[in-house]
ROSE-4610 file (N, C-alpha, C; in Angstrom, 1 decimal, always signed):
// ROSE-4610
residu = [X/X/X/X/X/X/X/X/X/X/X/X/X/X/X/X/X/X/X/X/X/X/X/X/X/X/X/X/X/X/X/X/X/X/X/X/X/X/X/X/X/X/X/X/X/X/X/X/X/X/X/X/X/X/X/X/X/X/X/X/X/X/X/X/X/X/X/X/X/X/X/X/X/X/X/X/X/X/X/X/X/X/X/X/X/X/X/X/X/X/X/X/X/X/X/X/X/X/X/X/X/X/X/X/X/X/X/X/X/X/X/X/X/X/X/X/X/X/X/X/X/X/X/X/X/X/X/X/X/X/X/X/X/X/X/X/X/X/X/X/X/X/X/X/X/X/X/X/X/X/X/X/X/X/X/X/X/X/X/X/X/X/X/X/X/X/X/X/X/X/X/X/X/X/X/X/X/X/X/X/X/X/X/X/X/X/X/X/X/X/X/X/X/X/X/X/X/X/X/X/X/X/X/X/X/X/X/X/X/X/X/X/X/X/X/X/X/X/X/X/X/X/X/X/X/X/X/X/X/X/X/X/X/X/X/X/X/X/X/X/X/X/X/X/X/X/X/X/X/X/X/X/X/X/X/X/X/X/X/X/X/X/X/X/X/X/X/X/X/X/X/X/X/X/X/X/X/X/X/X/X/X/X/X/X/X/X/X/X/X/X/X/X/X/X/X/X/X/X/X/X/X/X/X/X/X/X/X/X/X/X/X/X/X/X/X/X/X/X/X/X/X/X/X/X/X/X/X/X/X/X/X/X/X/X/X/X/X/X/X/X/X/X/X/X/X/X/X/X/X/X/X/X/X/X/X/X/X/X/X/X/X/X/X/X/X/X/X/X/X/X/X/X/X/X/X/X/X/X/X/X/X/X/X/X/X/X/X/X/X/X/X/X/X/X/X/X/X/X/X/X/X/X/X/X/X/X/X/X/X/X/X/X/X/X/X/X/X/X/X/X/X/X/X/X/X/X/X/X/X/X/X/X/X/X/X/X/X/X/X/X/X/X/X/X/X/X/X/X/X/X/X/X/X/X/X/X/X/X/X/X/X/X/X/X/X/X/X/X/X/X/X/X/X/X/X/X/X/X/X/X/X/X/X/X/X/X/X/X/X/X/X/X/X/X/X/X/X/X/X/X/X/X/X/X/X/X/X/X/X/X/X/X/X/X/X/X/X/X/X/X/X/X/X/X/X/X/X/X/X/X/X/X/X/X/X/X/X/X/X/X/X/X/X/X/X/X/X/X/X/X/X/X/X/X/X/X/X/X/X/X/X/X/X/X/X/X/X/X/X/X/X/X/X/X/X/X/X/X/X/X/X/X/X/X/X/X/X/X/X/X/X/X/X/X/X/X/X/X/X/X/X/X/X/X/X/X/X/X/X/X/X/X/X/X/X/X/X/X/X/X/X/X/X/X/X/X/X/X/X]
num = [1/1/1/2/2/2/3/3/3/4/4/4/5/5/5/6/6/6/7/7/7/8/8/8/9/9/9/10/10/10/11/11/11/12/12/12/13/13/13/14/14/14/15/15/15/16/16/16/17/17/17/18/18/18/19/19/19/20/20/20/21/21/21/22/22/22/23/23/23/24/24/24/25/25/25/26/26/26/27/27/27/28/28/28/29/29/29/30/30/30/31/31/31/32/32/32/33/33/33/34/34/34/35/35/35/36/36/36/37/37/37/38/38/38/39/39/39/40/40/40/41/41/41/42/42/42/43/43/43/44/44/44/45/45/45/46/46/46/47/47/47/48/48/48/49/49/49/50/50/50/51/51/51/52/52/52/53/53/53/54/54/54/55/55/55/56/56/56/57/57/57/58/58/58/59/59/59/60/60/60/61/61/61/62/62/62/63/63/63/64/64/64/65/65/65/66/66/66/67/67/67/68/68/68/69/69/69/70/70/70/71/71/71/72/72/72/73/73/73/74/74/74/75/75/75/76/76/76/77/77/77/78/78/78/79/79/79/80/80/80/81/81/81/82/82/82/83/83/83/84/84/84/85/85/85/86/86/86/87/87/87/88/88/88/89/89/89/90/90/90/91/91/91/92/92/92/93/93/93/94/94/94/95/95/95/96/96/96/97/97/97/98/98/98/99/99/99/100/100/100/101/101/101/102/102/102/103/103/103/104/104/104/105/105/105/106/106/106/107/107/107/108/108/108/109/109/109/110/110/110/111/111/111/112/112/112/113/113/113/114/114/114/115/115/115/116/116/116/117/117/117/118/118/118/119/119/119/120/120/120/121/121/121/122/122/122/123/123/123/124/124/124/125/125/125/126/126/126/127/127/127/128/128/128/129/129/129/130/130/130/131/131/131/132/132/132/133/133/133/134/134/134/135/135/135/136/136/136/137/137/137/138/138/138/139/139/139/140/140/140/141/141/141/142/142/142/143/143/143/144/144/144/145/145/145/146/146/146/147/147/147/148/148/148/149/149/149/150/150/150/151/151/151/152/152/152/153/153/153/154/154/154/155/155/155/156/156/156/157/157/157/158/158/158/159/159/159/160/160/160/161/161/161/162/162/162/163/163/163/164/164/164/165/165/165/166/166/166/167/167/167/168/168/168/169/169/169/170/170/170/171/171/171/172/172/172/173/173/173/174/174/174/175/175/175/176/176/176/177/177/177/178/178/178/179/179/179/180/180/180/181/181/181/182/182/182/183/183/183/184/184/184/185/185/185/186/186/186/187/187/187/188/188/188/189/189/189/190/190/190/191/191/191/192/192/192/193/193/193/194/194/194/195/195/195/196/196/196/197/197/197/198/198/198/199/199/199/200/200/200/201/201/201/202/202/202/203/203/203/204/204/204/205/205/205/206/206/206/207/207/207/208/208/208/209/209/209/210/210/210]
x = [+24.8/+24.4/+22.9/+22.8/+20.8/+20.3/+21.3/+21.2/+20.0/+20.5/+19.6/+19.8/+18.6/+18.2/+19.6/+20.1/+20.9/+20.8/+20.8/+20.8/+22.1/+21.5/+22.5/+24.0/+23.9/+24.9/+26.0/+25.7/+26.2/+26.7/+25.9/+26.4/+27.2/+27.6/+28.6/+29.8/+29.8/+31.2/+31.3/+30.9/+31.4/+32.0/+31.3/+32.0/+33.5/+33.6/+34.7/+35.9/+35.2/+36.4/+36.9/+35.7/+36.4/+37.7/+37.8/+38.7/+39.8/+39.7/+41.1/+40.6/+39.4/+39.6/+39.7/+40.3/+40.6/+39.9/+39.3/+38.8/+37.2/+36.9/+35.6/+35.3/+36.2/+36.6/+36.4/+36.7/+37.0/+36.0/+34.9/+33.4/+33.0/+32.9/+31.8/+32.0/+33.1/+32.9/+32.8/+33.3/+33.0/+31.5/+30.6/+29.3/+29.0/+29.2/+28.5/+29.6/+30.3/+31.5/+30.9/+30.1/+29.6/+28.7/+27.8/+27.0/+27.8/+28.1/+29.3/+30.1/+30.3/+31.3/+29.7/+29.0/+28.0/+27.9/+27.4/+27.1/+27.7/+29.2/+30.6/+30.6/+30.6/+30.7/+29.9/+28.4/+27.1/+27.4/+28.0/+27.8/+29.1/+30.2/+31.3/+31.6/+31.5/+31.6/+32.5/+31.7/+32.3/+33.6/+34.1/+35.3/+36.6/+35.9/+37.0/+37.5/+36.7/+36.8/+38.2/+38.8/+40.5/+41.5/+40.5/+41.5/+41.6/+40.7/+40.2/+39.4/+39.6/+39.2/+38.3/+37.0/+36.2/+36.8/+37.3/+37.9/+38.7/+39.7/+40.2/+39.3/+38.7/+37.9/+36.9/+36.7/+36.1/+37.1/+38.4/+39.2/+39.5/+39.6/+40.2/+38.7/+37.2/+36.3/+36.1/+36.9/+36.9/+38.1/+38.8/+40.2/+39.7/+39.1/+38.0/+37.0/+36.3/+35.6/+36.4/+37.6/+37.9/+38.6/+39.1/+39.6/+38.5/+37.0/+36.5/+35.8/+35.2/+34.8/+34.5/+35.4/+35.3/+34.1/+33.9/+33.9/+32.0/+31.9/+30.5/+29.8/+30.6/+30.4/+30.1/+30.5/+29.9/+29.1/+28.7/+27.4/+27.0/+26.3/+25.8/+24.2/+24.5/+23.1/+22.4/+23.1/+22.7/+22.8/+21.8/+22.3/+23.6/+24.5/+26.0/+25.8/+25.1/+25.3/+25.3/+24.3/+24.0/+25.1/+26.1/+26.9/+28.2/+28.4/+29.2/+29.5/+28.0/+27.2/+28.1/+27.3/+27.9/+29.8/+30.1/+31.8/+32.4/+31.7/+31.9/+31.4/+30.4/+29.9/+30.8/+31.0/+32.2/+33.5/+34.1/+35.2/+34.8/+33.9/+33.2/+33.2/+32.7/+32.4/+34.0/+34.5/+36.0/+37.0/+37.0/+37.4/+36.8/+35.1/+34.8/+35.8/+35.7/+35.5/+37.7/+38.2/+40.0/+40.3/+39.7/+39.8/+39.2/+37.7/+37.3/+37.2/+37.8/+37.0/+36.2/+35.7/+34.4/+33.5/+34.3/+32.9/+32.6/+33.4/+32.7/+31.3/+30.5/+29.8/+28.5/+28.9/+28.7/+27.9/+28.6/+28.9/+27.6/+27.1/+25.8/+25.0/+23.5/+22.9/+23.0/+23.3/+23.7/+22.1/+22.4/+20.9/+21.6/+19.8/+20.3/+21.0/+21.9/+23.0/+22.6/+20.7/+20.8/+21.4/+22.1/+22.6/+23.5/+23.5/+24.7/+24.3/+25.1/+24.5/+26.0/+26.1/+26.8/+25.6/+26.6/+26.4/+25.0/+24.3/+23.4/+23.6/+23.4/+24.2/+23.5/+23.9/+23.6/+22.6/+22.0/+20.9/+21.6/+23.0/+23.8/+24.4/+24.8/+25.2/+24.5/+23.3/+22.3/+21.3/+21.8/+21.0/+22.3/+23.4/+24.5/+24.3/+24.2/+23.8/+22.9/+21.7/+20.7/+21.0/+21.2/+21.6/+22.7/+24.1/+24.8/+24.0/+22.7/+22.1/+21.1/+20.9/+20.6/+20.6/+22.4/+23.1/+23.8/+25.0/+25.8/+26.9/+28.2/+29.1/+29.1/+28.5/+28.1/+27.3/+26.2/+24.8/+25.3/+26.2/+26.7/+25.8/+25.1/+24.3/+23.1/+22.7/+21.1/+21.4/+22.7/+23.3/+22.6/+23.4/+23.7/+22.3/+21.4/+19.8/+19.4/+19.5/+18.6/+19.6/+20.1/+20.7/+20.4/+20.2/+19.7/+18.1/+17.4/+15.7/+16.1/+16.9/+16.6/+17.2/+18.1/+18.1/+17.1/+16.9/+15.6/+14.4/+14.1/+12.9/+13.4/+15.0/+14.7/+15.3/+15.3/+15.8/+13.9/+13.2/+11.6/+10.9/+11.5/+11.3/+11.2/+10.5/+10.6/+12.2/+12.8/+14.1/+14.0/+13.0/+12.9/+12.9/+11.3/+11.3/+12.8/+13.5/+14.4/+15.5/+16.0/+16.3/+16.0/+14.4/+14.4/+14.3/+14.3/+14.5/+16.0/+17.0/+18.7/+19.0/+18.2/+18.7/+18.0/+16.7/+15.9/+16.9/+16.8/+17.4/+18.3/+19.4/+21.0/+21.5/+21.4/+22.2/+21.8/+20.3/+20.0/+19.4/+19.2/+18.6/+17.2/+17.0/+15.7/+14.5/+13.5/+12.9/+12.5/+13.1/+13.2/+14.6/+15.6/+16.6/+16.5/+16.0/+15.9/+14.7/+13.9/+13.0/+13.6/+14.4/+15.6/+16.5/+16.7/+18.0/+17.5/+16.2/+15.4/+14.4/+14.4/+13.9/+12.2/+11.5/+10.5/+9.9/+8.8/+8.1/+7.8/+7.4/+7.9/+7.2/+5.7/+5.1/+4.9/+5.8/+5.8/+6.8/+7.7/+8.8/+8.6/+7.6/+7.4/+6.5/+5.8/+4.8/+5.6/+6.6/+7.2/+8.4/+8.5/+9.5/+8.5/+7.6/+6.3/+5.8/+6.0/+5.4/+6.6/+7.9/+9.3/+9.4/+9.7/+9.3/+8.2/+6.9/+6.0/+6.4/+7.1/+7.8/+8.6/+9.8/+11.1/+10.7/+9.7/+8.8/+8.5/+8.0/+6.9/+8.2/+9.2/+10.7/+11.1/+11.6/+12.1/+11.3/+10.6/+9.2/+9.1/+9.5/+9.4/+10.7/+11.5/+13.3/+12.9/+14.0/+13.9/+14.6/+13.7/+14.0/+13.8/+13.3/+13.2/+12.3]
y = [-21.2/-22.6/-22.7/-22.7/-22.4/-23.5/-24.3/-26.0/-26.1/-26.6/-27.9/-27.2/-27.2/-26.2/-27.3/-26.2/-27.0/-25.8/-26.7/-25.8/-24.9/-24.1/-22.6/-23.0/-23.6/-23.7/-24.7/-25.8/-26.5/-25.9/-25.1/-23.5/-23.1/-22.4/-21.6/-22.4/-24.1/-24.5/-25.0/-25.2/-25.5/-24.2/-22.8/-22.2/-21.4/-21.6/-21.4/-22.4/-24.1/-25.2/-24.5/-24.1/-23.9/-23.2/-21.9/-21.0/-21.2/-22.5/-23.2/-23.1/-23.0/-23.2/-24.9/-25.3/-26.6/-26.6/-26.2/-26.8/-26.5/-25.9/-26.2/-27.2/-27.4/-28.8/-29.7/-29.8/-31.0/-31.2/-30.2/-29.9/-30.7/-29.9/-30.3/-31.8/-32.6/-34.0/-34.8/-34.3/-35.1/-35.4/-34.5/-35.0/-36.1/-36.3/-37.5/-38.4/-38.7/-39.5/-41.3/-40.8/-41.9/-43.0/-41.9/-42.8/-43.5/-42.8/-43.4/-44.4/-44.7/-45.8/-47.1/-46.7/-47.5/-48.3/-47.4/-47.9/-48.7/-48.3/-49.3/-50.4/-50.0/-51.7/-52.7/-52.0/-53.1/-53.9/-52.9/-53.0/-53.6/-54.1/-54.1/-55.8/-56.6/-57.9/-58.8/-60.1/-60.7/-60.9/-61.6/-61.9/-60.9/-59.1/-58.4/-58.2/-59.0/-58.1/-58.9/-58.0/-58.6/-58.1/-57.7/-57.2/-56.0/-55.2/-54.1/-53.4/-51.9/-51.5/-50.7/-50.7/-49.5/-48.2/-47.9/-46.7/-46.0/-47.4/-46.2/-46.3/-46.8/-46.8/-45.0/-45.2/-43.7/-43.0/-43.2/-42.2/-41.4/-42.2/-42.0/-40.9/-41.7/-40.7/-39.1/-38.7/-37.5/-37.2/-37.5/-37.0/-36.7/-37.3/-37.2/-35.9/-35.7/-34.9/-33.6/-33.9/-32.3/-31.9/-33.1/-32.2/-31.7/-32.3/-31.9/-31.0/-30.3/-29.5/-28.2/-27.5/-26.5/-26.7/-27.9/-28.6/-29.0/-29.4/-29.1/-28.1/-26.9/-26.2/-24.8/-25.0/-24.3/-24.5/-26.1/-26.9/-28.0/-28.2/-28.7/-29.4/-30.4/-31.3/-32.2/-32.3/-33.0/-32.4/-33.0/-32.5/-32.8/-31.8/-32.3/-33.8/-35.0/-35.7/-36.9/-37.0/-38.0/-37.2/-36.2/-36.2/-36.9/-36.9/-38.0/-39.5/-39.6/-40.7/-41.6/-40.9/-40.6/-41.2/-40.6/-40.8/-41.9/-42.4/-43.2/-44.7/-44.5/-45.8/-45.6/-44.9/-45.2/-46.0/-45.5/-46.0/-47.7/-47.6/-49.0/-50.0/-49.3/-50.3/-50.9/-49.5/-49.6/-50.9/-50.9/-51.6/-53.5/-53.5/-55.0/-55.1/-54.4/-54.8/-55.0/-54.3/-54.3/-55.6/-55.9/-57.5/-58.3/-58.3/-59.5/-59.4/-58.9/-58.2/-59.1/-59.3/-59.6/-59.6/-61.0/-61.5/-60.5/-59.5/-58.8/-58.3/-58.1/-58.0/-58.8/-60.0/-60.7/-60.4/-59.4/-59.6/-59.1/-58.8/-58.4/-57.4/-57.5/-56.5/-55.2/-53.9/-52.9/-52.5/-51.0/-51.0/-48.9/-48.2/-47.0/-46.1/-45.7/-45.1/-42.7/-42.8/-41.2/-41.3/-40.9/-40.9/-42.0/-43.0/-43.8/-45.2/-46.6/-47.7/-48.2/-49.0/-50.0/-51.1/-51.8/-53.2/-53.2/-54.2/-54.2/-55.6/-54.9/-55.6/-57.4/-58.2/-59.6/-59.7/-61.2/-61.2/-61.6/-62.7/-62.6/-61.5/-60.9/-59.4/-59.0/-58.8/-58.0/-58.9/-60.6/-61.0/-61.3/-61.2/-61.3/-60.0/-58.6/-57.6/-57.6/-58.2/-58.3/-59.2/-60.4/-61.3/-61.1/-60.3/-59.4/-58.6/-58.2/-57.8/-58.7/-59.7/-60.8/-61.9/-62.1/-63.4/-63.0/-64.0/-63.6/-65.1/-64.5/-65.6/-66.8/-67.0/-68.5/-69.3/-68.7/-69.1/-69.7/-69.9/-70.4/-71.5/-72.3/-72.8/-71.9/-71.8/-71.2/-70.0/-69.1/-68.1/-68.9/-70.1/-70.5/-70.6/-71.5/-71.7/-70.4/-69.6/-68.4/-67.5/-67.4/-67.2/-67.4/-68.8/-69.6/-69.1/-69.2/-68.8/-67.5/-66.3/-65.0/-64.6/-65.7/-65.0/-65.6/-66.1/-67.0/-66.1/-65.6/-65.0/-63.3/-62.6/-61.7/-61.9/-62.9/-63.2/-63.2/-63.6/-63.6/-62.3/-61.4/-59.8/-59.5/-58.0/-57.6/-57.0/-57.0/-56.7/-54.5/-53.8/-52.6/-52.5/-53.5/-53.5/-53.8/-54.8/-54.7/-53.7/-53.1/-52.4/-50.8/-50.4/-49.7/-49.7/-51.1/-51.5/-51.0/-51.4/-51.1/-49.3/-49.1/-47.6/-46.7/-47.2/-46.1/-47.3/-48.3/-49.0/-49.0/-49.4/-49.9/-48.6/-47.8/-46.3/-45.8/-45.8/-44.1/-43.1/-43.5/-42.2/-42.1/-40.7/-40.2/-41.2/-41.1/-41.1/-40.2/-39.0/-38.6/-38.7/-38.7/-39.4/-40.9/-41.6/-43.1/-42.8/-42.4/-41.9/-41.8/-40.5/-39.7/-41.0/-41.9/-42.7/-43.9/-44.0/-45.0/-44.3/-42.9/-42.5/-42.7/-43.1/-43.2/-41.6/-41.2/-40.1/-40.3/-40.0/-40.0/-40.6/-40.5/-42.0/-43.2/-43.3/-44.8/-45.5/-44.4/-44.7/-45.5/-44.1/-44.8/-45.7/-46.0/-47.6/-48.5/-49.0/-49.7/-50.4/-48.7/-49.1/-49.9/-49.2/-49.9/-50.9/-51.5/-52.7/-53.3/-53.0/-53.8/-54.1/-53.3/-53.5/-54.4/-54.6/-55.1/-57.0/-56.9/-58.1/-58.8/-58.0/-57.8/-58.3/-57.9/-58.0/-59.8/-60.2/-61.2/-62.2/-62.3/-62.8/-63.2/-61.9/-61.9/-62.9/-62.4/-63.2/-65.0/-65.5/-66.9/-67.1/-66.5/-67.2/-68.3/-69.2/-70.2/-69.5/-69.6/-68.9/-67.6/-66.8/-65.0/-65.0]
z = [-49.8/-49.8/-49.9/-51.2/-51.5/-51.7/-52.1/-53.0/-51.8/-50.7/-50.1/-48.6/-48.1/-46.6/-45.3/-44.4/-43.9/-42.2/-41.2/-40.5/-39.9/-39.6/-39.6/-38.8/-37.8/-37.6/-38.0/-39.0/-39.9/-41.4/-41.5/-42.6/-41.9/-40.9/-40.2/-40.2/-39.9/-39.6/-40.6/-41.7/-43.3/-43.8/-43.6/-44.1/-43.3/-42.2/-41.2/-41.9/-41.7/-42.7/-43.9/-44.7/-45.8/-46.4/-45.1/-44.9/-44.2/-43.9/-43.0/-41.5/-41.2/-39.4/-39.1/-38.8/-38.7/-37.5/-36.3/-34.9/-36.0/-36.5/-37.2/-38.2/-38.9/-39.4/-38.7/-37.6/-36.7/-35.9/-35.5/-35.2/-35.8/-37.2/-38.4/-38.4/-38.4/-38.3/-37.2/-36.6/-34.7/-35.1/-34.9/-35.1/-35.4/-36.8/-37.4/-37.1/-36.4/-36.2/-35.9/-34.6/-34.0/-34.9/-35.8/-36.0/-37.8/-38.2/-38.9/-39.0/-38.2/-37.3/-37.3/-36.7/-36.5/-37.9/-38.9/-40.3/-40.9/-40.9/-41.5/-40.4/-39.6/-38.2/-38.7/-38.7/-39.3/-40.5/-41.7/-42.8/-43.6/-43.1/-43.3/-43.5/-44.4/-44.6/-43.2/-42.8/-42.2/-42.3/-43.7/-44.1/-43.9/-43.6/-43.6/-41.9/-41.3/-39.6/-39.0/-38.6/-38.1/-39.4/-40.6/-41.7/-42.0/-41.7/-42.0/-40.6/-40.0/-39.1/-39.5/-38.9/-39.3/-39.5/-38.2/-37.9/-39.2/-39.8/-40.4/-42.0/-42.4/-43.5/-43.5/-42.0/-41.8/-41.8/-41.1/-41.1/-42.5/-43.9/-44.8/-45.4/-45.1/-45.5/-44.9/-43.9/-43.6/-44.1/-44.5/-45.4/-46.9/-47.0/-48.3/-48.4/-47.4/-47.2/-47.1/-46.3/-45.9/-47.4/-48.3/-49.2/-50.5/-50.0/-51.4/-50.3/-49.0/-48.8/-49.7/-50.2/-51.0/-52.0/-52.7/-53.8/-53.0/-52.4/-51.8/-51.1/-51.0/-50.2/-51.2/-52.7/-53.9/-54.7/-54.2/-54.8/-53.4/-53.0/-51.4/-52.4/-53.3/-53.7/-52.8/-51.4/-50.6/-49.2/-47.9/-46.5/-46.1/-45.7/-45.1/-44.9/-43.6/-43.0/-44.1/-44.9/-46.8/-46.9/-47.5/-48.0/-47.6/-45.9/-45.5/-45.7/-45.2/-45.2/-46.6/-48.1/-49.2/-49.3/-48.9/-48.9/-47.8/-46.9/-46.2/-46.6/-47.4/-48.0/-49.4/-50.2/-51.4/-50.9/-49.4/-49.3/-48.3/-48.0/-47.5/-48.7/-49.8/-51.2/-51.5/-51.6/-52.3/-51.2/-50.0/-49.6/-49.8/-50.0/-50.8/-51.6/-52.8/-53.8/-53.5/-53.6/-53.2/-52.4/-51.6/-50.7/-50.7/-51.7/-52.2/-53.4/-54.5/-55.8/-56.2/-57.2/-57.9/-56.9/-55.6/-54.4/-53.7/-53.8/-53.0/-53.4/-54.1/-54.8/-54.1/-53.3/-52.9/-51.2/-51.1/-49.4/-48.9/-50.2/-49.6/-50.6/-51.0/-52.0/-51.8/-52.6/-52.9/-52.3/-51.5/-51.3/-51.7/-51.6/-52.1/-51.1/-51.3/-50.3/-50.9/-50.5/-50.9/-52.6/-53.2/-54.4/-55.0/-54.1/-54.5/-53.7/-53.5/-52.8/-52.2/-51.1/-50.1/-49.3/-49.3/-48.9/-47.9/-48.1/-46.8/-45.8/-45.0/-43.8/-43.7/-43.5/-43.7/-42.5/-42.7/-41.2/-40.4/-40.4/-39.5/-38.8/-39.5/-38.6/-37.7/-38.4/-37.3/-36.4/-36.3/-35.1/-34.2/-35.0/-33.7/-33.0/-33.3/-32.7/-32.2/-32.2/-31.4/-30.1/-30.5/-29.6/-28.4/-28.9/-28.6/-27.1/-27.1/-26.4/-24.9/-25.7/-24.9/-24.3/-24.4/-24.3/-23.9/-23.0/-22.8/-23.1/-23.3/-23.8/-22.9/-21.8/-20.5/-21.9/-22.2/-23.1/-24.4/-24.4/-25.7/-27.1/-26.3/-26.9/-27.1/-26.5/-26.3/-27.2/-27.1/-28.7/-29.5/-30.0/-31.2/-32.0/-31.0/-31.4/-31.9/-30.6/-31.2/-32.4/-32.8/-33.9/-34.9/-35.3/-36.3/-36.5/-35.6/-35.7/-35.8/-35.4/-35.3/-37.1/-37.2/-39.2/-39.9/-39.8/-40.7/-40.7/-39.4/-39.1/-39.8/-40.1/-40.5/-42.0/-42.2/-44.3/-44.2/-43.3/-43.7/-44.6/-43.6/-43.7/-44.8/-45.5/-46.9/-46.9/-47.8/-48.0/-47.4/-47.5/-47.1/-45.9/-45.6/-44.2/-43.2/-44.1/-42.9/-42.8/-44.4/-44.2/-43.3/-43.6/-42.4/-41.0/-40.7/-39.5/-39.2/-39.9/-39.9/-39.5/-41.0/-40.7/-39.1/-38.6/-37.7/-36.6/-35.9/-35.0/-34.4/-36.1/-35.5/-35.9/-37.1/-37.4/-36.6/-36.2/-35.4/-36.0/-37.7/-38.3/-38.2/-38.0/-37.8/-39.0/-38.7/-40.2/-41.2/-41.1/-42.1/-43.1/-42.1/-42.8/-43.4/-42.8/-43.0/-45.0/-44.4/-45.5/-46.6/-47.2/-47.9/-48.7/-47.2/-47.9/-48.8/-48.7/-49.3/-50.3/-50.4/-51.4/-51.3/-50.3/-49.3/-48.9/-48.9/-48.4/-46.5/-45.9/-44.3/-44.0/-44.7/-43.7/-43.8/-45.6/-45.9/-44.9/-44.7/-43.9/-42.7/-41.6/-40.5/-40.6/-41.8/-41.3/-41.8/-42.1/-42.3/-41.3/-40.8/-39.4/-38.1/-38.2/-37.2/-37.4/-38.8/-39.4/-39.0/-39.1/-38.7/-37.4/-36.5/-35.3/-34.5/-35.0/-34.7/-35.0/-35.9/-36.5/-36.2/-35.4/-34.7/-33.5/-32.7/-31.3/-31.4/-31.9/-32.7/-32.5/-33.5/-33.6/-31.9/-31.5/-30.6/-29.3/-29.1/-28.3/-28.3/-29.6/-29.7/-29.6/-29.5/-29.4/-28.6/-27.7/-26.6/-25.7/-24.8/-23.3/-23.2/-24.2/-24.4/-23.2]
């Protein structure tokens, strides 16, 4: 596996899967499980939630994976985790476009997905997640307000900036991942995340009653 540097012990249970160890198989993907799940939760159109489970949208992307493992595993153009990443956002796309077609298209701008692109997550989404954090369902109003000012304030944002706000924040990815998936060098990355944050702060600070 010369393609693309990967650490050693992620070499070892790729090539263990490949040979049929299934509890290395099941390693190899446990890992990125969590944050996975994360990505399709964020990223997964309002209209589909009660129709469609993250879970198994991921589920079907490790079914995917374990059958093309071989098939990456004699060409590896990417780090294992973008290669998931990779297959989890195809079948994220595939499900828009199957239960809204055309609108789906809609659900939100294609952003770069490492070699490929899925949905970027709406500002609703991500100030209900925020808010999520500092409300509770009593607040019902006082939600609603800050909701309203907390999308407004991030439709303000540069469309990067917020996306790397998404990926270092709500995914979890490092910045050098975050970097990679945006095709960004590492410190455009991190001042952008620091410029995001500093923004995010600013936002958050003027809500009513913060």
């Amino acid at each position: 596996m010369a393609n693309v540097p990967e650490d050693s012990e992620t070499t070892r249970l790729i090539a263990q899967a490949v040979r049929g160890d299934r509890r290395a198989l099941g390693e190899l993907l446990g890992r990125h499980r969590e944050r996975l799940h994360r990505m399709v939760a964020l990223r997964l159109d309002r209209r589909l939630q009660g129709r469609v489970d993250p879970s198994d949208i991921l589920q079907d992307a490790c079914l995917d994976a374990a059958r093309r493992l071989p098939e990456y595993h004699q060409n590896p153009t990417m780090p294992f985790f973008f290669w998931l990443r990779f297959l989890t956002g195809q079948r994220l796309v595939d499900e828009h476009r199957r239960h809204l077609g055309a609108a789906g298209r809609d659900a939100g701008r294609e952003i770069r997905l490492y070699d490929g692109a899925l949905p970027e997550p709406t500002s609703a989404a991500l100030a209900a997640r925020l808010l999520g954090r500092l409300t509770t369902p009593s607040q019902a109003a006082i939600r609603a307000e800050r909701q309203i000012r907390l999308q407004e304030a991030l439709n303000s944002l540069d469309p990067i900036d917020r996306e790397v706000l998404v990926l270092r924040h709500f995914e979890e990815l490092s910045n050098g991942e975050a970097a990679a998936v945006l095709g960004l060098d590492k410190s455009a990355a991190s001042k952008r995340y620091a410029r995001a944050l500093i923004r995010l702060k600013d936002i958050l600070a003027a809500l009513p009653g913060a």
